[in-house]
C-alpha positions in Angstrom: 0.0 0.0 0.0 3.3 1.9 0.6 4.2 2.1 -2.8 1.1 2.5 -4.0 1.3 6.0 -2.4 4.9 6.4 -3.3 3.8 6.2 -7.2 1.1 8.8 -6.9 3.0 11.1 -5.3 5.9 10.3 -7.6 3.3 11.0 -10.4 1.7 14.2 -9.0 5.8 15.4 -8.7 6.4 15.0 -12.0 3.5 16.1 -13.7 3.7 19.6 -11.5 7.5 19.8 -11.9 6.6 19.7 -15.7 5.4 23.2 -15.9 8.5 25.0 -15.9 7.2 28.7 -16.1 4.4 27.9 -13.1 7.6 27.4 -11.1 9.2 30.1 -12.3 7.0 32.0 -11.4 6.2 30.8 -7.8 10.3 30.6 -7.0 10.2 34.8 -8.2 7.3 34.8 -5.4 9.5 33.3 -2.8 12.4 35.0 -2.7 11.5 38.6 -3.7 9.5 39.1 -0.3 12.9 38.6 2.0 14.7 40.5 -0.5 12.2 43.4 -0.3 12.3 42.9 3.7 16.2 43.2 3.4 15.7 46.5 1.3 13.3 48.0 3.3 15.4 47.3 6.7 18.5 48.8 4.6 17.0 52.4 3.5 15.8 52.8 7.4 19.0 51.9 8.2 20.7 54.0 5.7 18.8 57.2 6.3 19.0 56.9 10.0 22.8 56.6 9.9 23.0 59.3 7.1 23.9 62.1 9.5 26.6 60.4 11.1 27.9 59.4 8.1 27.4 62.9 5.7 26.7 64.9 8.9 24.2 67.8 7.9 24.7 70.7 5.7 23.2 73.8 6.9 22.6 77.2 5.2 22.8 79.9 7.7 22.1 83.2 6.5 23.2 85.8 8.7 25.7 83.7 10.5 28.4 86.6 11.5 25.5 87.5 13.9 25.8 84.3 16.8 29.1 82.9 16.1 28.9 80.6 19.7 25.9 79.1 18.4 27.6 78.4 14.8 30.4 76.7 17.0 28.0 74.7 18.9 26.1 73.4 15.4 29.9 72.7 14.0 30.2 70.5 17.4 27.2 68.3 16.4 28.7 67.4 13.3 26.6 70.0 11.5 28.1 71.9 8.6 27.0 75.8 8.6 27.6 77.2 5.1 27.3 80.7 5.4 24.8 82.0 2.7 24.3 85.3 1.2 21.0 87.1 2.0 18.2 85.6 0.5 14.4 86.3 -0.2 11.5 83.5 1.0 11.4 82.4 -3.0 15.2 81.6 -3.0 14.9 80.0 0.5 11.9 77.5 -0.9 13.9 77.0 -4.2 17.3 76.0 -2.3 15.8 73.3 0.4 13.6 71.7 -3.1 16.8 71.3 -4.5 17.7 68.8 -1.5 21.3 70.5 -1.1 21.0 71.5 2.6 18.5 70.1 5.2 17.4 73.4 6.5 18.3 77.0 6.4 19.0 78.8 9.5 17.9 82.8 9.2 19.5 85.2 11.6 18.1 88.7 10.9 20.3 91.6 11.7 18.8 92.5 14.8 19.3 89.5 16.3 22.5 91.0 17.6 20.7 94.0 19.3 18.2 91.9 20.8 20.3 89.3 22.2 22.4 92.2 23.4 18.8 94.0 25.4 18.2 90.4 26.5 14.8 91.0 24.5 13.9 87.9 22.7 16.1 87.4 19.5 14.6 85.4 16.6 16.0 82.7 14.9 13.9 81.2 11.9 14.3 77.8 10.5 13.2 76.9 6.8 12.9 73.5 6.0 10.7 71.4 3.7 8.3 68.6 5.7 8.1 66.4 2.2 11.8 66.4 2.3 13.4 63.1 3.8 15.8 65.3 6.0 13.4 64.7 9.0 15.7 63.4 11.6 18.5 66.2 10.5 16.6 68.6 10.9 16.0 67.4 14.4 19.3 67.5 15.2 19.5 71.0 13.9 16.7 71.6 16.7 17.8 70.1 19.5 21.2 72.4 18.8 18.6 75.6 18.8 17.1 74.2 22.1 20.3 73.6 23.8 21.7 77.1 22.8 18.4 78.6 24.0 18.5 76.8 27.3 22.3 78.0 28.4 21.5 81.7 27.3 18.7 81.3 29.9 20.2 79.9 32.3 23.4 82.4 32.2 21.4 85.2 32.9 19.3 83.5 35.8 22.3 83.2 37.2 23.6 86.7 36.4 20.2 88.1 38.1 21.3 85.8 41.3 18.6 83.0 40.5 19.0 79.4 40.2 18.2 78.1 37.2 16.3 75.1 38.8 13.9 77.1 39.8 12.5 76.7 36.2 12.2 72.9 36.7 10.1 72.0 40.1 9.9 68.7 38.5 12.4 66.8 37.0 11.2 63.8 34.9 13.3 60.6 34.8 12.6 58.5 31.9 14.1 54.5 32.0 13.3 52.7 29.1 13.4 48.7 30.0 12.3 47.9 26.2 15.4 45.8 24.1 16.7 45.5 21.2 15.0 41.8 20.9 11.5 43.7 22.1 12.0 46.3 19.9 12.5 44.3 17.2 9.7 41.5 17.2 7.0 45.0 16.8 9.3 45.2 13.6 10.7 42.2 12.4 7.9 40.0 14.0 5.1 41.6 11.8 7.7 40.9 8.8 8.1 37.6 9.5 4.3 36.7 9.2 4.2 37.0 5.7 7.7 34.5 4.9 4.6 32.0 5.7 2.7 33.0 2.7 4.9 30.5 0.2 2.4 27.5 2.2 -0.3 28.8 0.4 0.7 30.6 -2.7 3.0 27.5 -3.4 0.4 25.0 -3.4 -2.6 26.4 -4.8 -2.0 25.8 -9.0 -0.8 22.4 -8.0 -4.0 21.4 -6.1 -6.0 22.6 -8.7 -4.2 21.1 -11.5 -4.2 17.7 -9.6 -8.3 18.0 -8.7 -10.2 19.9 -11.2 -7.6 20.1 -13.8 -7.4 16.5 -13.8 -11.3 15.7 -14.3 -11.5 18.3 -17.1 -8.5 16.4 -19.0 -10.5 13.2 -18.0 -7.4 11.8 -16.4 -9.0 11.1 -13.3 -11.3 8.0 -14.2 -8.3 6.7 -14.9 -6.5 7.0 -12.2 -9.3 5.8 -9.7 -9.3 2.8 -12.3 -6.3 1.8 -10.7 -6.1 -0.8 -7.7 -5.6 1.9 -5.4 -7.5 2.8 -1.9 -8.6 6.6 -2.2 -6.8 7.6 0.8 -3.2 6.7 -1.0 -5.0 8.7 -4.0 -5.4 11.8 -2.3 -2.6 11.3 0.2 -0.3 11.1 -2.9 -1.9 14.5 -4.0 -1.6 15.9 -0.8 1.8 15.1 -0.1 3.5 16.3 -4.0 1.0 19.9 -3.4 2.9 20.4 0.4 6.4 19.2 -1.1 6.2 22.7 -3.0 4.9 24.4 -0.1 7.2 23.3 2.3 10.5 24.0 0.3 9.1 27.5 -0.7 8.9 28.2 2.9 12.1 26.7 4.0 13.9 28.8 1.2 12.2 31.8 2.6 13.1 31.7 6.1 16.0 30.8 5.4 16.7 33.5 3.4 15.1 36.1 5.6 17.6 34.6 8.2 20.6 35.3 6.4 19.4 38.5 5.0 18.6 40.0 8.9 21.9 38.2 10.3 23.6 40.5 7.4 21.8 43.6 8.0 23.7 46.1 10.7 20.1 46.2 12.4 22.1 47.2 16.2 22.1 50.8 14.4 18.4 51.3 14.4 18.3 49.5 18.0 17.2 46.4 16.5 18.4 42.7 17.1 18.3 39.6 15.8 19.5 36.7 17.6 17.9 33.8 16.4 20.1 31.2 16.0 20.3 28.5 13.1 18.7 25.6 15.4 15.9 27.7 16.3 15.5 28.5 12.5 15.4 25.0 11.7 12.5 24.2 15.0 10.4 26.6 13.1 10.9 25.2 9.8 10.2 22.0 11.1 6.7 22.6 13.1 6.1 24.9 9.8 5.7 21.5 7.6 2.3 20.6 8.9 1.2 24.3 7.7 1.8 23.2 3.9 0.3 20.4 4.6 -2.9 21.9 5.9 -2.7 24.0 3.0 -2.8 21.2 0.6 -5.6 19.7 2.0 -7.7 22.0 2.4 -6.8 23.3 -1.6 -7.1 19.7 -3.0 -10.6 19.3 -0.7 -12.0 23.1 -2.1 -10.8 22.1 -5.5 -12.4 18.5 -5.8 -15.7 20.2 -5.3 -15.7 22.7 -8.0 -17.1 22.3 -11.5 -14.7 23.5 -13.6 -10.6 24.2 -13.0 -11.6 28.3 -13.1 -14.1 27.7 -10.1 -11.2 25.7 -8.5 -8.7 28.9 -9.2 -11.1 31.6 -8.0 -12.3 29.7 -5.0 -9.1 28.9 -3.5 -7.6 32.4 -4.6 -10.6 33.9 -1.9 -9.6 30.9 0.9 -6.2 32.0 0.3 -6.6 35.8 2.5 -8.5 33.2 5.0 -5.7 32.1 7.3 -4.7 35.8 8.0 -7.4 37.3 8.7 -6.7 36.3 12.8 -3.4 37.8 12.3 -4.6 41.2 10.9 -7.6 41.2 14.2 -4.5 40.6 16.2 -2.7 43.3 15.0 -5.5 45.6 14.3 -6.0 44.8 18.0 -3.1 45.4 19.3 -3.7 42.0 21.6 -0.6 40.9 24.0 0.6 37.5 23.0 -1.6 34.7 24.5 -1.7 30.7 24.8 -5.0 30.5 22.5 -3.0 32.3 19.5 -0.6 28.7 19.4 -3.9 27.2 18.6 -5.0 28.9 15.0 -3.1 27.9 12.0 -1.2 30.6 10.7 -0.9 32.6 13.5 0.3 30.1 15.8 3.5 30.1 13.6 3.7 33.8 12.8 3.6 34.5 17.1 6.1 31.2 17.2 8.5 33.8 15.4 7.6 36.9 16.9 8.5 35.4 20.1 11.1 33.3 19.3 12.9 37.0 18.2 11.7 38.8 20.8 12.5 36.5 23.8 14.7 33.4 22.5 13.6 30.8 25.0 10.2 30.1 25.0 10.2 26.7 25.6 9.4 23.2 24.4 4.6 23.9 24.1 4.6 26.6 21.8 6.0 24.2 19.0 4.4 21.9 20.0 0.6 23.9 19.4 2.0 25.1 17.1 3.1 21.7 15.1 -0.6 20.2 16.3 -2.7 23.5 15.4 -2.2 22.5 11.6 -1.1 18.8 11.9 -4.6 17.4 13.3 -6.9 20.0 10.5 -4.7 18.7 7.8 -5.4 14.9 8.6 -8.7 15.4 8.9 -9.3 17.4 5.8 -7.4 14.6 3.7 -9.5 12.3 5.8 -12.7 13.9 4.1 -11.3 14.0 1.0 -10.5 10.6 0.6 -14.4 10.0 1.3 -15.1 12.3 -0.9 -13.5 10.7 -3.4 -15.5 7.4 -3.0 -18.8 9.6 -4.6 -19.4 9.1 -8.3 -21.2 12.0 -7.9 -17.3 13.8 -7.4 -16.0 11.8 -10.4 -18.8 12.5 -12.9 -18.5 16.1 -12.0 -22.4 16.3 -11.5 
């Protein structure tokens, strides 16, 4: 009965291994959602380290006026470039030609002002659809600084503490991590490098159910002296093959790619380790297998192999609808989320980044959560299968 199994599944393999561009097509799929995770953590990374990289260029018009603050901007690795006089046109025309982040205005009786102790202004231009965000914070936080001393020097000129500004001082400790940080991130990431269970499977259950009784194929192979169950469990097991390699490759992938990325300079970690990837991969199978099932169960019922394809391209967004409640929800990781397929394993991973250790159940629901559905799906399908009702297509 073994083999008989064996040679449908070997059958099923070949038959969907035939259909070169289909595969193609589906390997494109798999590996261009790490890559676009890789990118996406690389441009945060790369703008957030631009200033200390580039520093920030400044225009400062009027700079001759506060040279101890121009000294205090060239301390925060920020580069004044003192700038002729300019009206509000030329100002919006030089920060939409992205050369500096901001320009700093000093008008000329900022001296005289500053000198009466009256209050001296100081305007800042920038542009809020620029991507200079962050530098012109620092830029900001310079002006604040500045701002702060002045005040306090002449509180204490006058013979008053400066503390008497602050009757309440505010402490702020932050116990968050890196690894905490990082699975509000990474974690919601990592949900979707399970999609390849689905998207993997799908053309191959239809093209062993519905596309099979279209081509009048099927008769034939129920002709043979074969129980159902090794029918379908051949067909199950060549539709979660694909399945479970596309994910493998994926995580894999998106392993490497996060182990390569300097994520410590966005204060992001991550420290899973390679036998930890490979736990998840493993308690992962049972989720291409659920997916196969429940495809090659769908697809057995429909008329035709269009109704198969736009049926199971609507049960598809099924399994993640819990995991966009979830985060929609904002709900605090509970036992109950190891139960549902799909989100069982995307929480497995959030966790697993976030904490490292969380022990032996959580693979274990998480391994069972698909694992029992899956058997009893192909379980229904094989009875299925014994209706002439299913073969005739009536």
């Amino acid at each position: 009965m073994k083999s008989k199994l064996m040679i449908v599944l070997r059958k099923e393999l070949s038959e969907t291994l035939r259909d070169k561009r289909t595969l193609g097509m589906l390997a494109l799929v798999t590996l261009l959602y790490p890559l676009l995770i890789g990118l996406v953590l690389h441009q945060l990374i790369d703008k957030s380290t631009k200033s200390e990289r580039e520093g920030v260029e400044l225009a400062v018009i009027g700079a001759k006026h506060a040279p101890t603050l121009m000294s205090q901007l060239g301390q925060k690795n920020i580069t004044v470039k003192d700038t002729a006089p300019m009206d509000d046109d030329a100002i919006g025309e030089l920060l939409r030609a992205k050369k500096v982040a901001a320009v700093l205005r000093l008008p000329d009786d900022f001296a005289e002002n500053y000198q009466a102790m009256r209050p001296a202004r100081v305007e800042i231009w920038y542009d809020s659809a620029a991507e200079s965000f962050s530098q012109r914070r620092e830029v900001e936080d310079v002006l604040d600084a500045y701002r702060n001393n002045i005040a306090s020097a002449r509180l204490l000129a006058h013979g008053v503490s400066p503390a008497t500004l602050s009757p309440v001082m505010v402490q702020r400790y932050d116990t968050g991590t890196n690894a905490s940080r990082s699975a509000a991130l990474i974690g919601s990431l990592l949900g979707m490098l399970f999609l390849p269970a689905f998207i993997m499977t799908m053309s191959a259950a239809v093209d062993s159910t519905a596309g099979e009784r279209e081509r009048r194929s099927l008769e034939v192979l129920m002709a043979q002296p074969a129980a159902t169950w090794e029918l379908i469990g051949g067909k199950v097991l060549a539709v979660s093959l694909l399945g479970i390699v596309g994910v493998t490759i994926e995580l894999m992938l998106g392993h490497v790619i996060l182990k390569w990325l300097p994520l410590e300079e966005i204060g992001l970690s991550w420290s899973v380790g390679w036998g930890q990837l490979l736990l998840v991969c493993l308690v992962t199978v049972p989720l291409s297998l659920l997916a196969a099932a429940l495809y090659v169960t769908l697809a057995m019922n429909a008329k035709t192999f269009k109704e198969a394809q736009t049926i199971l391209s609507i049960v598809m967004l099924v399994p993640f609808i819990p995991s966009m409640v979830v985060s929609f929800m904002d709900l605090k990781t509970a036992q109950w989320m190891y139960l549902v397929p799909m989100l069982s394993n995307q929480t497995l991973a959030k966790e697993l980044s976030k904490s490292g250790d969380i022990g032996a159940l959580p693979f274990l629901l998480t391994f069972l959560c698909s694992a029992i559905p899956a058997l009893l799906l192909a379980a229904f399908a094989s009875w299925r299968m014994k209706s002439e009702r299913y073969v005739l297509g009536v």
